[in-house]
Structures are given as C-alpha cells and as structure tokens.
C-alpha positions in Angstrom: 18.7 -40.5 36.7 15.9 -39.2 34.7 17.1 -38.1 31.3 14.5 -36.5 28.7 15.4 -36.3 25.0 13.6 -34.1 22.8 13.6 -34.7 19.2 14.3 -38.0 17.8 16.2 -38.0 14.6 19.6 -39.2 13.9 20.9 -38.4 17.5 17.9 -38.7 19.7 17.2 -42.0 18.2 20.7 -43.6 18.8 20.8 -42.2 22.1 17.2 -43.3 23.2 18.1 -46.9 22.0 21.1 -47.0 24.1 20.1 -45.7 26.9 16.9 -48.2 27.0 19.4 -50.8 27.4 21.1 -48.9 30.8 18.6 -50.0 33.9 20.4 -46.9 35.9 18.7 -44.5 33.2 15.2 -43.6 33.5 14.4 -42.4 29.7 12.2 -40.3 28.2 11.8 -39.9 24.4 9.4 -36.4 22.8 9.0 -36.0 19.3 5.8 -34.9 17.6 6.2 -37.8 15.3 5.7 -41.5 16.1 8.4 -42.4 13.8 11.8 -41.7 12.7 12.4 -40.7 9.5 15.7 -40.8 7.3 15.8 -37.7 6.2 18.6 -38.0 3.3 16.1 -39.9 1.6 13.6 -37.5 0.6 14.4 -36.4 -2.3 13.6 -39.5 -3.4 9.8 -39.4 -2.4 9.2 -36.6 -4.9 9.1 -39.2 -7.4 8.5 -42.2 -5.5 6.3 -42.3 -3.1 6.4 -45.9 -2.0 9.7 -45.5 -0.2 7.8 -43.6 2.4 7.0 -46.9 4.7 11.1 -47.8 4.0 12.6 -45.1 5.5 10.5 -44.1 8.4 10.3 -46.5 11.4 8.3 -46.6 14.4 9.7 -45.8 17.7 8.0 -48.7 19.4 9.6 -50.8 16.5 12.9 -50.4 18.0 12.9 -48.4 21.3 12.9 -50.5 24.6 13.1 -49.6 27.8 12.0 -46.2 27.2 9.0 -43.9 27.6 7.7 -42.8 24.4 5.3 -39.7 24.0 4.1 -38.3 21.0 3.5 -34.8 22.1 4.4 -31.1 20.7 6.9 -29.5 22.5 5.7 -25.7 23.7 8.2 -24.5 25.4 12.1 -25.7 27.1 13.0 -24.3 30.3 16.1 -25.1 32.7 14.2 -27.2 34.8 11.4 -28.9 32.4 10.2 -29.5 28.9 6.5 -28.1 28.5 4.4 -29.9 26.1 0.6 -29.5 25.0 -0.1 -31.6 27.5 1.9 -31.0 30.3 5.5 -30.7 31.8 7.8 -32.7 32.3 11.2 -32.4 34.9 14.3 -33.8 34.2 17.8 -34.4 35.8 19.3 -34.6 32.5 17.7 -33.1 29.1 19.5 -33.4 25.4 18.0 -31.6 23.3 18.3 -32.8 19.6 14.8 -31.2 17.7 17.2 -30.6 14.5 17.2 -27.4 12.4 14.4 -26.6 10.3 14.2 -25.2 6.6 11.8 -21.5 7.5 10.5 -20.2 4.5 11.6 -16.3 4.3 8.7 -14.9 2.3 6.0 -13.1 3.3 3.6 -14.6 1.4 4.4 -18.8 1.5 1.7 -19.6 -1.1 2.5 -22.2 -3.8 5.6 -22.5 -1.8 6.7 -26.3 -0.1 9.5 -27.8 1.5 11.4 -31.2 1.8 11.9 -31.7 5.5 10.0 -34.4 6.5 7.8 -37.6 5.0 4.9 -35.6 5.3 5.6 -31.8 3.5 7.4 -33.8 0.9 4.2 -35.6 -0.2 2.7 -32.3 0.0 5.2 -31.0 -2.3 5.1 -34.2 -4.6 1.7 -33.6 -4.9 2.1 -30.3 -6.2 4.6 -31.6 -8.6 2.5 -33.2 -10.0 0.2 -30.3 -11.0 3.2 -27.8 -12.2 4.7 -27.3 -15.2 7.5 -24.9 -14.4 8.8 -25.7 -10.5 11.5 -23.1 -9.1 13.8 -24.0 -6.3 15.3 -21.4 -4.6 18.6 -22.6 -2.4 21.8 -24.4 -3.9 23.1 -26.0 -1.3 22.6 -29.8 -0.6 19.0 -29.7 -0.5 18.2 -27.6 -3.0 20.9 -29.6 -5.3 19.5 -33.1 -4.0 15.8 -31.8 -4.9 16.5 -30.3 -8.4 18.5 -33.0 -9.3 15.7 -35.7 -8.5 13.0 -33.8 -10.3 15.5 -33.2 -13.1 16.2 -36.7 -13.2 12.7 -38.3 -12.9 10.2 -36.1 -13.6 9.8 -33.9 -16.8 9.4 -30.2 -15.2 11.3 -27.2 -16.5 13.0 -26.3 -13.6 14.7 -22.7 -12.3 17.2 -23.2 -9.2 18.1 -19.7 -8.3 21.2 -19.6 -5.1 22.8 -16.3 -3.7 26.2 -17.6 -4.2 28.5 -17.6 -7.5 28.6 -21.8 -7.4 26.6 -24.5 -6.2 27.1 -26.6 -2.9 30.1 -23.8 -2.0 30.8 -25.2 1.2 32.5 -28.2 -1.4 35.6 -28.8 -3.6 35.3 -26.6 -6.6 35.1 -29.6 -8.4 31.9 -30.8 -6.7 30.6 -27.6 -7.6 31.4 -28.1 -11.4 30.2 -31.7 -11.1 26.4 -31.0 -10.0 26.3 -27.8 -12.2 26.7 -30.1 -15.1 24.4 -32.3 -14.3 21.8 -30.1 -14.0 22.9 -28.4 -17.0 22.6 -31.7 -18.6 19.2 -31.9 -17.5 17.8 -28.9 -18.5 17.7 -26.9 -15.4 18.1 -23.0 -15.5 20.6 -22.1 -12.9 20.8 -18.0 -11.7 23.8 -17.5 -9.3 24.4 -14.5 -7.0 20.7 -13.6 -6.4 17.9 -14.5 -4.2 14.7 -14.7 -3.9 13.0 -12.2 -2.2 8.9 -12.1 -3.3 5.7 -13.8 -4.2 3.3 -12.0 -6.0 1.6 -13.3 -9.2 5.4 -14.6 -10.2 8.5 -14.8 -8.0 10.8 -12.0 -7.7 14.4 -12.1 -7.0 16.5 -8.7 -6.0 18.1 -8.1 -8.8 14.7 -7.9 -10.4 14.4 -11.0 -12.0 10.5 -12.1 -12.7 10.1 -16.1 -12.6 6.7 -17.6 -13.6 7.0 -20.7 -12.2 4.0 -22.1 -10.7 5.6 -23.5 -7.7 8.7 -23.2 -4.9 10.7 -25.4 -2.9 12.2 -23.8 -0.7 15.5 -24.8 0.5 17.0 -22.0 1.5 19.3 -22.1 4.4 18.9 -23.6 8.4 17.1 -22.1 10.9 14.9 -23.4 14.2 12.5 -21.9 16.6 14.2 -19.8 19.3 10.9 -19.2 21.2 10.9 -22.5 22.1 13.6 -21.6 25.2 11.9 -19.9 27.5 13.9 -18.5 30.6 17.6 -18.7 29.3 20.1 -16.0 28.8 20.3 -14.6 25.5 24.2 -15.9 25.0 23.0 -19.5 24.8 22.2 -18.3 21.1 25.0 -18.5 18.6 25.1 -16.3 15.6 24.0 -16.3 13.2 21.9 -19.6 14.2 22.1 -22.3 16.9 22.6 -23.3 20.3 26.0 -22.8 21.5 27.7 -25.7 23.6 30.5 -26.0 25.5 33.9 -29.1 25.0 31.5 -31.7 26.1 28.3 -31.0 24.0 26.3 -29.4 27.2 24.4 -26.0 26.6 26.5 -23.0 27.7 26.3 -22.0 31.5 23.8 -25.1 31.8 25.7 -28.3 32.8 22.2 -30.5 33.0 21.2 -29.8 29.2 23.2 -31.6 26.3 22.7 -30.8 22.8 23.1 -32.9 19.7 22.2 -32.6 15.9 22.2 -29.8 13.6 21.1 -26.8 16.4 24.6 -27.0 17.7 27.0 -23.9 17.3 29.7 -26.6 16.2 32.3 -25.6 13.3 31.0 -28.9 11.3 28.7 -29.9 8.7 25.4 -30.4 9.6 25.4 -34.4 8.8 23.2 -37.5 9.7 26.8 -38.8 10.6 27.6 -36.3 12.7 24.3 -36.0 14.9 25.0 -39.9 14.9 28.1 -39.2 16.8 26.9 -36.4 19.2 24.2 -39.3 20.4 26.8 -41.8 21.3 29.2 -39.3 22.6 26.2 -38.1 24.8 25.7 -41.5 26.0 29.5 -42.1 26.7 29.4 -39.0 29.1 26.4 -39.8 30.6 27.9 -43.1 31.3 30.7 -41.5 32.6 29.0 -39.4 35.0 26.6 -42.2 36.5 30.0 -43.8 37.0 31.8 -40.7 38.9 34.6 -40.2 36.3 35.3 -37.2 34.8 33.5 -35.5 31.5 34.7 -36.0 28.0 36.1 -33.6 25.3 34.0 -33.5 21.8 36.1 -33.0 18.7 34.7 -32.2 16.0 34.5 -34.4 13.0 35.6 -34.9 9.7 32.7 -36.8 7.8 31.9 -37.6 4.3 29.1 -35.1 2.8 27.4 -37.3 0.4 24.8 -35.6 -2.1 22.3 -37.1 -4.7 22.1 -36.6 -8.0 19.0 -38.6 -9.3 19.4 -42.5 -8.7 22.5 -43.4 -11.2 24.9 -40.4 -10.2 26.1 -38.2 -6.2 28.9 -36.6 -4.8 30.7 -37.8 -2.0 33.2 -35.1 -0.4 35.2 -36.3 2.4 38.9 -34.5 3.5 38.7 -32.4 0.1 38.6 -35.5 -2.4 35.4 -36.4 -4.3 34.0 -39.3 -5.7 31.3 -39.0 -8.4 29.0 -40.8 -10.3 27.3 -44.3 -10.1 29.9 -44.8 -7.2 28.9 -42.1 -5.2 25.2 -43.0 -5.6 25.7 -46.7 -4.4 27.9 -45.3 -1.3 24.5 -43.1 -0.5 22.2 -46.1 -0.8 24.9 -48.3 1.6 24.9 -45.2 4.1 21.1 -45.2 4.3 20.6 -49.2 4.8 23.0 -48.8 7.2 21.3 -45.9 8.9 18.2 -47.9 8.9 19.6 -51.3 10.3 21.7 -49.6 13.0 18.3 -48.8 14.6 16.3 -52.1 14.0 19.2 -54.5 15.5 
C-alpha cells in the first residue's frame, strides 16, 4: 500500500516513523522543510537563538524506511498530491500540514510571526531593533510570546486580544495567573478590541492609535483552503478546518486521513493531540492491511501547557491548574520527551 503524508510536524512525523518500520507500507513523507521542528519551543528563540539546532531535527536523522522529499505542496486532489515538481498518486494520503497563523491586515509591514524556526528569527531580529513591540492575539501564542519578551528582553510591550480575559478557552484562574504576570512585567494589556490597521501606527476598532514599531501577530488559526483542489465544498468546517468522520478520514473520502490541528475536531489544538491522531492513524491503517474492521477516535482530554518566561507556565488539564516553576519544568519534560520520542 502506498501511503503519502503531507506535512510533518507532531503527527506526520510519528506516523512516518512508524510506518518506516512496516515492510507492507510503501511511505512517502512531503514537507517543505527538511526538518521537524518543535514548535512549543519558539518562544523561546526570540531571546535565544542557540536553541534553534535543539529543537529541530532532520528527517533523515530519524526516518527509515521512508521516502523523503522536500518539495512545496501546490495543490491536493482525491487522487494525488501536486507538488512544484510533480505529482504524486497514492492509495492512502493523511494529510497533517497544520494550521497556520494568516496575518489579517492589509498592509503586513513591520508585522512578524512565531510559527516556525525560520519567521521567528526574522521576528527576533526585529526585536532587536524595536523599542515598543505590540502583540496583537491573547491566546496561547500571543501569551507565550509576550511573556518571553516580557521576561528576557527589555521592550515596552502592548498585547491587545478581542476577548474580556486572556487564554479564555482556560480556567478563569489561568486567566488571572498570566494577566499578572504580565502585569508584573510591564506589559500594557487592552481587552475586547482588535486590531484592524497599519498605517504610520496600528489601529484598533475602537479607535485606539498604538505607536509601536513592531507586530506579532498571533491572532487566531487559519490554513490555505486553495490547496484542495476538486473536493466538494462540505469537506470545509466552519469557521476553519477539514472536517473528518469517527475514524479521522476526510468526509465522503475514505482514502484521505487527516491529523493535527486542520481537523474539525471539538479539541484543543495540541502537540499531544496531533501526537495521538498519528498513532491512531497508524493503528487503523494497521487494521485495514490486516482485514479488520476501522476504529472509533475519541477525542481527548490533554494537558494545555503555556510558558511564561523560563521560571514560571500554566498547565491546565480537566479544569485544575498548576503554576509557576512547576509548570515550567513539566513544559521543559514535555519537550525532551517530544524530542527523544523521535530519535529512539
């Protein structure tokens, strides 16, 4: 069976790896990267670039038995996946590209992101020539980022978020906890606005003028739905997403899985939980090469574990928090675990 897997972060990785080690699989990894990268870390490589080369790892590092190739994907159809070099067929295709932070403004100068090794660099970089930065999204992202450049850099800092509390998919008491610390830390906080402009300053729509020299912009999921060329509309869920039937395969298409943050799933969008879609995937697939019947996905309860500088984090899991230095060491644990389930 020839299987192609496009995208390969916390899902496509794990599922690549076990797959290599099934001689009835004929696997195909695509990403446009030649490594993966551990994305809760990156917050951290605003003020520390020299973790860069610790949380990325090449695929040929740990992949074997499958075919790499570094290509950008053009275009996903039911019956192949069209790159800028070619297409390629499959017999089984999971798609697992992950969700990607679009920057809503017209015009995106002075305005950076913190979504993969390389932008965040970019963004460090122009950290390091601002005074005043403005981040414009409270949840986890925007939280994670404000807190590290709070905590290790000496910026005045605006975080602006369209809702009345940080992090409001959390305990209110996770809220209060990463409000304070950014409070502590100088940061300017305006709730229940957005915003919506770039000119010489930034412009929120209540009419707010910021002058900060700089954006990050972390302000909600989103991913390229030009990319599926050929499916029905209804394979879109709203207001994002792809949406997937019991067993994690694309609706009305029983040859396409999909993993990671693009699914229409009722669940945070975790490394965890892409984690789980890959080996769920595999179990099916397993399952099907084997002639038994398909399996049932439930959906998870995971721990959501947020940053707050080095010494201090969040972890929320069934509607209890930890906090503090606690919470920071169980993020550090979660990432070298991450990181060693792929090399051994």
């Amino acid at each position: 069976m020839n299987i192609v897997i496009v995208g390969g972060g916390f899902c496509g990785s794990i599922l690549a790896k076990k797959l290599g080690r099934e001689d009835r699989f004929d696997t195909v990894l695509i990403d446009r990267k030649d490594k993966y990268q551990y994305y809760p870390a990156l917050p951290e490589l605003l003020s520390d670039p020299s973790i860069s080369g610790k949380i990325s790892l090449r695929y040929d590092s740990f992949l074997t038995g499958v075919e790499f190739i570094r290509r950008e994907v053009k275009r996903i159809t039911p019956e192949a996946i069209v790159t800028d070099k070619g297409r390629i067929s499959y017999d089984r295709c999971v798609l697992c590209f992950g969700a990607e932070y679009p920057v809503r403004l017209d015009n995106k100068n002075n305005v950076y992101t913190v979504d993969d090794v390389e932008n965040t660099l970019r963004t460090r970089k122009a950290l390091h020539d601002s005074d005043h930065v403005l981040i414009i999204g409270g949840g986890l992202i925007g939280v994670e980022v404000a807190a590290e450049i709070a905590d290790q850099l000496e910026k005045r800092i605006t975080l602006v978020h369209p809702h009345q509390r940080l992090l409001e998919r959390t305990p209110m008491d996770a809220s209060e906890h990463a409000e304070r610390f950014l409070h502590s830390r100088g940061v300017e906080i305006i709730f229940n606005d957005k915003v919506v402009e770039n000119r010489d300053v930034f412009l929120t729509d209540k009419g707010k003028m910021i002058d900060a020299d700089m954006a990050v912009w972390a302000g909600g999921l989103g991913f390229n739905r030009e990319l599926l060329s050929g499916f029905d509309h209804d394979i879109f869920s709203e207001p994002w997403g792809l949406d997937v039937n019991s067993d994690l395969k694309l609706k009305h298409h029983e040859d396409i899985y999909v993993g990671g943050d693009i699914t229409s799933l009722n669940e945070e969008k975790t490394g965890h939980n892409a984690d789980v879609h890959g080996k769920f995937i595999f179990k099916d697939l397993i399952r099907e090469m084997e002639g038994k019947g398909t399996l049932k996905y439930s959906t998870q309860k995971a721990p959501m574990i947020i940053g707050l500088g080095r010494k201090d984090g969040i972890v929320v899991f069934e509607g209890k928090i930890l906090t503090g230095r606690p919470a920071a060491t169980v993020k550090k644990m979660v990432e070298i675990g991450a990181l060693r389930r792929l090399r051994f």
